[in-house]
Biotite code that builds the C-alpha atoms (Angstrom):
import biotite.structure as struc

atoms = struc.array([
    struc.Atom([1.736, 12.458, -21.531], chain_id="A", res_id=1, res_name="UNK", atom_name="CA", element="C"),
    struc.Atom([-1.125, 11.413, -19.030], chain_id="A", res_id=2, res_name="UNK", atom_name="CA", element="C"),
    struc.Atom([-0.295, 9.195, -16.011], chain_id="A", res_id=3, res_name="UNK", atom_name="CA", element="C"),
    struc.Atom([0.948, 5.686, -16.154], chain_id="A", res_id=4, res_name="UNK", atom_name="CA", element="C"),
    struc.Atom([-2.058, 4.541, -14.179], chain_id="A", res_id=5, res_name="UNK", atom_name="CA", element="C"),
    struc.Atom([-5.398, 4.684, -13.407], chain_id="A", res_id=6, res_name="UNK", atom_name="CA", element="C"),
    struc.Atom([-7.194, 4.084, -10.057], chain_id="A", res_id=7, res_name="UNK", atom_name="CA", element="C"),
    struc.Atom([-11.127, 3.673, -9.950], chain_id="A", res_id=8, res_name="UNK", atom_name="CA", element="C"),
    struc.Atom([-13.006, 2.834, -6.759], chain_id="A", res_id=9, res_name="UNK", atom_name="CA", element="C"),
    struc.Atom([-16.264, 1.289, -5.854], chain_id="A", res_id=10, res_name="UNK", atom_name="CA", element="C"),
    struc.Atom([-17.645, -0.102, -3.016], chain_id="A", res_id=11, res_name="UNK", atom_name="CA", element="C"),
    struc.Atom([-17.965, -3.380, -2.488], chain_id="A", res_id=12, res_name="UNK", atom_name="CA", element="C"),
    struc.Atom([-20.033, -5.075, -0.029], chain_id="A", res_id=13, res_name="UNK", atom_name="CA", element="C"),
    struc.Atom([-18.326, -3.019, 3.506], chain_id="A", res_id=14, res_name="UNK", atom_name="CA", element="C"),
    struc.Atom([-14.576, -3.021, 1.597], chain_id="A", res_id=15, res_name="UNK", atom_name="CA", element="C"),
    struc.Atom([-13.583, -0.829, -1.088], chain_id="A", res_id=16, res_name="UNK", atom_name="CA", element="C"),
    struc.Atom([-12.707, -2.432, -4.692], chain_id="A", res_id=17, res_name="UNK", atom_name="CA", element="C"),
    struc.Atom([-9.907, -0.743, -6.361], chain_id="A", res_id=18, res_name="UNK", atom_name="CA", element="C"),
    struc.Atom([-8.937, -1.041, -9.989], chain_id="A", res_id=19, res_name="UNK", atom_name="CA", element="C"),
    struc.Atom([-5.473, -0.482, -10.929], chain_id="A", res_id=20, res_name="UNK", atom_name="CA", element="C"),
    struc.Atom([-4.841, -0.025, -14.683], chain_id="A", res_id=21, res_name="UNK", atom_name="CA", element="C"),
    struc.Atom([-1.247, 0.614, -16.375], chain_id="A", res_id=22, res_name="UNK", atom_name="CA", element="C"),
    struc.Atom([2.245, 0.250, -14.046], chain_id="A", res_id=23, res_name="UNK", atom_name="CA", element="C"),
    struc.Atom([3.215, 0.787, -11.058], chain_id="A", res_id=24, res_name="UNK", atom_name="CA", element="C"),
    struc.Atom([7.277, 1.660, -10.455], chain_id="A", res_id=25, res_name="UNK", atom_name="CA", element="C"),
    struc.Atom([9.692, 3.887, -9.264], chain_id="A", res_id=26, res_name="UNK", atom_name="CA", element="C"),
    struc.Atom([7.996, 6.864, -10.266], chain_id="A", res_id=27, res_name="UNK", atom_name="CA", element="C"),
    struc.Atom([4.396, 6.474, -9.034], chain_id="A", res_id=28, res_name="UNK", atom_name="CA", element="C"),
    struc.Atom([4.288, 3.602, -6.556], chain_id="A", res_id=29, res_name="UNK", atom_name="CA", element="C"),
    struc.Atom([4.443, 6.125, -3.418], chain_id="A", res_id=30, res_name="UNK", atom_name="CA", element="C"),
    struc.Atom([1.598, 8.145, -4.789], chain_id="A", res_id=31, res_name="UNK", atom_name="CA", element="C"),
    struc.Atom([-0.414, 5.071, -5.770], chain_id="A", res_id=32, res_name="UNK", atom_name="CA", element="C"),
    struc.Atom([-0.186, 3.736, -2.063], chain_id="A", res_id=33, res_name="UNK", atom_name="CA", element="C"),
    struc.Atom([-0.869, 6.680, -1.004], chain_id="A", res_id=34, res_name="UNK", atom_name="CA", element="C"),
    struc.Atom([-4.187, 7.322, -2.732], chain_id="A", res_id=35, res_name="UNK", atom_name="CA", element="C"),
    struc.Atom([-5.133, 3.550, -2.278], chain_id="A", res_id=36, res_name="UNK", atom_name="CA", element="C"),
    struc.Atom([-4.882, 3.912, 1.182], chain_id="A", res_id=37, res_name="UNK", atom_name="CA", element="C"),
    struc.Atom([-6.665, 7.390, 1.081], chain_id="A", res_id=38, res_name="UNK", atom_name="CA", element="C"),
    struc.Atom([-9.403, 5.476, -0.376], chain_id="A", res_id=39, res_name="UNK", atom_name="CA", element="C"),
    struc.Atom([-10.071, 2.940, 2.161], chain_id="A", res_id=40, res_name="UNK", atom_name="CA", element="C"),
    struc.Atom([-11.897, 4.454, 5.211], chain_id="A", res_id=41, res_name="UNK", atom_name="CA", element="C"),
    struc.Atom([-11.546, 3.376, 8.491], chain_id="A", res_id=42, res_name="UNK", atom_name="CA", element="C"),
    struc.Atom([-15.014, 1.573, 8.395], chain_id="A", res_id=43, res_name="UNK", atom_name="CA", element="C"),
    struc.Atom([-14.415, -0.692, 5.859], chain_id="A", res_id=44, res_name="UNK", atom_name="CA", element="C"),
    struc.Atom([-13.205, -4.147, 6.129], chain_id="A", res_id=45, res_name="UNK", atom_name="CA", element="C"),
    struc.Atom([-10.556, -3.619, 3.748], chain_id="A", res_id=46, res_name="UNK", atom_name="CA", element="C"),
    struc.Atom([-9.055, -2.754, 0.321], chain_id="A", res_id=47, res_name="UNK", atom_name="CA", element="C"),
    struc.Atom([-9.539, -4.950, -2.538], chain_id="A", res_id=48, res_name="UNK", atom_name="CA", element="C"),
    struc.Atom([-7.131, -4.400, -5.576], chain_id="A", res_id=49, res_name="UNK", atom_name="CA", element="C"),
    struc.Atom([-7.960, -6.186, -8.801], chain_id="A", res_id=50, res_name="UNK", atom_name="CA", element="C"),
    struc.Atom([-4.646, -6.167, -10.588], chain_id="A", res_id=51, res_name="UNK", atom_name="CA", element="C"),
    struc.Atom([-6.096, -7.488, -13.853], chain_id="A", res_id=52, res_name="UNK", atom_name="CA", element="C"),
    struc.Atom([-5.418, -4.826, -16.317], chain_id="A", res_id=53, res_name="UNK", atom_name="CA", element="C"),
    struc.Atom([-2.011, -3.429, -14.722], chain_id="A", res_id=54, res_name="UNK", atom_name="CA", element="C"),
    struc.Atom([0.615, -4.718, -17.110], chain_id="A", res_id=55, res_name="UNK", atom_name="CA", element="C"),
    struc.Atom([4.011, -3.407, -15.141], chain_id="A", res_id=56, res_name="UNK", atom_name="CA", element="C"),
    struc.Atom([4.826, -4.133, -11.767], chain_id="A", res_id=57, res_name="UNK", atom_name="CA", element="C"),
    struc.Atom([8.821, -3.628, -10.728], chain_id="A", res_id=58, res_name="UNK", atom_name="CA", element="C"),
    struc.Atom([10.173, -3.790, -7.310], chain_id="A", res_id=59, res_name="UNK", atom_name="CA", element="C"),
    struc.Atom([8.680, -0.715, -5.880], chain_id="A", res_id=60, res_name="UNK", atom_name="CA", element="C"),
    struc.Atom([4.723, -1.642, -7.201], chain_id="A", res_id=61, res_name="UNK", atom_name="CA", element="C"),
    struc.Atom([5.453, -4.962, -5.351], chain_id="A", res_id=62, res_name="UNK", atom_name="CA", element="C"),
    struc.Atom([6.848, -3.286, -2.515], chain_id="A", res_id=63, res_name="UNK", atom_name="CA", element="C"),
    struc.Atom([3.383, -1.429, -2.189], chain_id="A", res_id=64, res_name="UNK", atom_name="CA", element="C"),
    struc.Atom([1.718, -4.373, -2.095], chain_id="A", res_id=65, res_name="UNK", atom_name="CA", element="C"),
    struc.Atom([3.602, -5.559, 0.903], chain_id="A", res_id=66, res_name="UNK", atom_name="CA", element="C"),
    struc.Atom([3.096, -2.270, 2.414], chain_id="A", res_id=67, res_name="UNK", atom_name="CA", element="C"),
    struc.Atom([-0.596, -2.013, 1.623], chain_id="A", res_id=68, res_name="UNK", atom_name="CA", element="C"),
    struc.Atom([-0.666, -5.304, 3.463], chain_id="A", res_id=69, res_name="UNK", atom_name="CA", element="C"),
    struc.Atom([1.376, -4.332, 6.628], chain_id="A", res_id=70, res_name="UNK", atom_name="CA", element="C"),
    struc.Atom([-0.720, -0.975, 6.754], chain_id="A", res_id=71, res_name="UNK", atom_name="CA", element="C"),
    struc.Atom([-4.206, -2.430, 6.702], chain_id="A", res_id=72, res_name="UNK", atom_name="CA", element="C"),
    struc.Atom([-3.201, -5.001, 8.698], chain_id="A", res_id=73, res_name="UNK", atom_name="CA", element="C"),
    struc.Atom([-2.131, -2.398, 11.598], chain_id="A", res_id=74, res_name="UNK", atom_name="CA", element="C"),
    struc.Atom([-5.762, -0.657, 10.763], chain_id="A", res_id=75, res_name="UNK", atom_name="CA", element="C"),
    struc.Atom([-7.733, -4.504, 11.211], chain_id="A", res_id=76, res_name="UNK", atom_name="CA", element="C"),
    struc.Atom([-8.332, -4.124, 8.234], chain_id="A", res_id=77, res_name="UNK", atom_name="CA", element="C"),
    struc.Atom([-7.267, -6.917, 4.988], chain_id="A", res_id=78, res_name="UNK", atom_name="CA", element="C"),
    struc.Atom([-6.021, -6.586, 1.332], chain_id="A", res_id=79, res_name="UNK", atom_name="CA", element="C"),
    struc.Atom([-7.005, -9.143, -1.367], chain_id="A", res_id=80, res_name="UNK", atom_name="CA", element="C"),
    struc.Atom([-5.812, -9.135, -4.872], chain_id="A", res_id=81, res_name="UNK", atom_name="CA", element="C"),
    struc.Atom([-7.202, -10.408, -7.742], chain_id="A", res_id=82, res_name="UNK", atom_name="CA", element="C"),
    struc.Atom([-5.327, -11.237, -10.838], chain_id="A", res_id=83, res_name="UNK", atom_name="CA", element="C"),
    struc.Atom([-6.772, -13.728, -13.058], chain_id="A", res_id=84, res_name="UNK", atom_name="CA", element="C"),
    struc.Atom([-4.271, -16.690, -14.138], chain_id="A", res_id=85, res_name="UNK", atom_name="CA", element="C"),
    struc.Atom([-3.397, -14.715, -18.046], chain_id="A", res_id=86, res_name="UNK", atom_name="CA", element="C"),
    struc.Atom([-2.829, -11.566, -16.182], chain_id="A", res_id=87, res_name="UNK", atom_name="CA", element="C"),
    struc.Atom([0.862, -9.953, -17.146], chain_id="A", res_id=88, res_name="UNK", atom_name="CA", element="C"),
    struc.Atom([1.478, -9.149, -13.842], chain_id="A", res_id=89, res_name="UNK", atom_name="CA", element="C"),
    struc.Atom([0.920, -12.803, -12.331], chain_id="A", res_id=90, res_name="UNK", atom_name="CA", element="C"),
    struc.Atom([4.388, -14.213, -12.465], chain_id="A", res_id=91, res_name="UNK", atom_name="CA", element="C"),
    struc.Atom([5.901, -10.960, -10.764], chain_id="A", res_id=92, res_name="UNK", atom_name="CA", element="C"),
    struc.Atom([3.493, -11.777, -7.848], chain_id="A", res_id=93, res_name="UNK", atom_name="CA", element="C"),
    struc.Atom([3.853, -15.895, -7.413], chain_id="A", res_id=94, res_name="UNK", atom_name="CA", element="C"),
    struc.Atom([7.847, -15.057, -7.727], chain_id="A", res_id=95, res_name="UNK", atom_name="CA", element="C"),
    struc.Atom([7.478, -12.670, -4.504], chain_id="A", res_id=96, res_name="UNK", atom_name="CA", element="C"),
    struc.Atom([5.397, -15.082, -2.764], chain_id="A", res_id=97, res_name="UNK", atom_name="CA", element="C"),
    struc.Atom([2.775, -12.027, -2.004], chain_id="A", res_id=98, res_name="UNK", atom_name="CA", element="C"),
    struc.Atom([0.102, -15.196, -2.121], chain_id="A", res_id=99, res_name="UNK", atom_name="CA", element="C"),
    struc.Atom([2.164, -15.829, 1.609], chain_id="A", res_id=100, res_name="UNK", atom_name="CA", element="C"),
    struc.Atom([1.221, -12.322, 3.176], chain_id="A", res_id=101, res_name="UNK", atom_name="CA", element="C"),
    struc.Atom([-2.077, -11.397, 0.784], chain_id="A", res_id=102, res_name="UNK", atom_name="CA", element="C"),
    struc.Atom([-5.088, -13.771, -0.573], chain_id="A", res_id=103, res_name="UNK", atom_name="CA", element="C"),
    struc.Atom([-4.754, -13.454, -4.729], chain_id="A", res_id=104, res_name="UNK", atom_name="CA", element="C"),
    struc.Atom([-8.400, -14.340, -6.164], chain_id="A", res_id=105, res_name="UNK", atom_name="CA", element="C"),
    struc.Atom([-8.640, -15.080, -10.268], chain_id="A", res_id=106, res_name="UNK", atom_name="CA", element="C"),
    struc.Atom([-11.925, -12.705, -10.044], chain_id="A", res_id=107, res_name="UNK", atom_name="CA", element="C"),
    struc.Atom([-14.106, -10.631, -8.269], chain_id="A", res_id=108, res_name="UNK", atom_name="CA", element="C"),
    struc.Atom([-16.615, -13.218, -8.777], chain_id="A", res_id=109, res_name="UNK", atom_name="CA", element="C"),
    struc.Atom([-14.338, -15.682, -6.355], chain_id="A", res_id=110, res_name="UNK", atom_name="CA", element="C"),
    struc.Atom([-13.699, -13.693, -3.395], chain_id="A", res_id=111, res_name="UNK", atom_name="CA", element="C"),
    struc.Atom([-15.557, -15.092, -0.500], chain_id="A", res_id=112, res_name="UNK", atom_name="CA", element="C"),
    struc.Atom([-17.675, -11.871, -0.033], chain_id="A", res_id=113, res_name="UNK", atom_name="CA", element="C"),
    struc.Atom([-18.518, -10.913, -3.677], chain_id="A", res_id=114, res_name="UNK", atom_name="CA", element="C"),
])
């Protein structure tokens, strides 16, 4: 059995765009922090994380978010999200209140610097 994600990068404009396919949980959410934050050098302006094809998210995948947050933060650096309105993940993110802490964006296409 393969992993229960995938991560791809790309740059985008002076952040990094991150793509985050499958679920995130108990059993993978340190390592995907970890390598999200691995990914985001200390030049950029920050990590965005397009959420739209990641279809689990349990307490520890929106833990990492809050973490990812906190971290970049420290670094002066931001995290956006995007997760378009018929993503599965949506409600589990407008229940924390992550839109509080973290901008969410229904595309790419609508973040201010795309």
């Amino acid at each position: 059995m393969g992993p229960v994600e995938e991560l791809e990068f790309e740059p985008l404009g002076e952040a990094v765009l991150a793509h985050l396919k499958g679920e995130v949980d108990l059993a993978n959410a340190r390592s995907v922090r970890d390598r999200l934050l691995e990914a985001v050098p200390n030049t950029a302006t920050g990590l965005v994380l397009d959420l739209t094809a990641t279809h689990h998210l349990d307490s520890s995948g929106v833990r990492v978010l809050f973490e990812l947050a906190e971290r970049l933060e420290n670094r002066r650096q931001k995290l956006e999200i995007v997760i378009p309105d018929e993503a599965p993940v949506k409600r589990v993110l407008l229940l924390t209140e992550i839109d509080r802490v973290v901008p969410l964006f229904g595309s790419v296409d609508a973040l201010p610097h795309s």
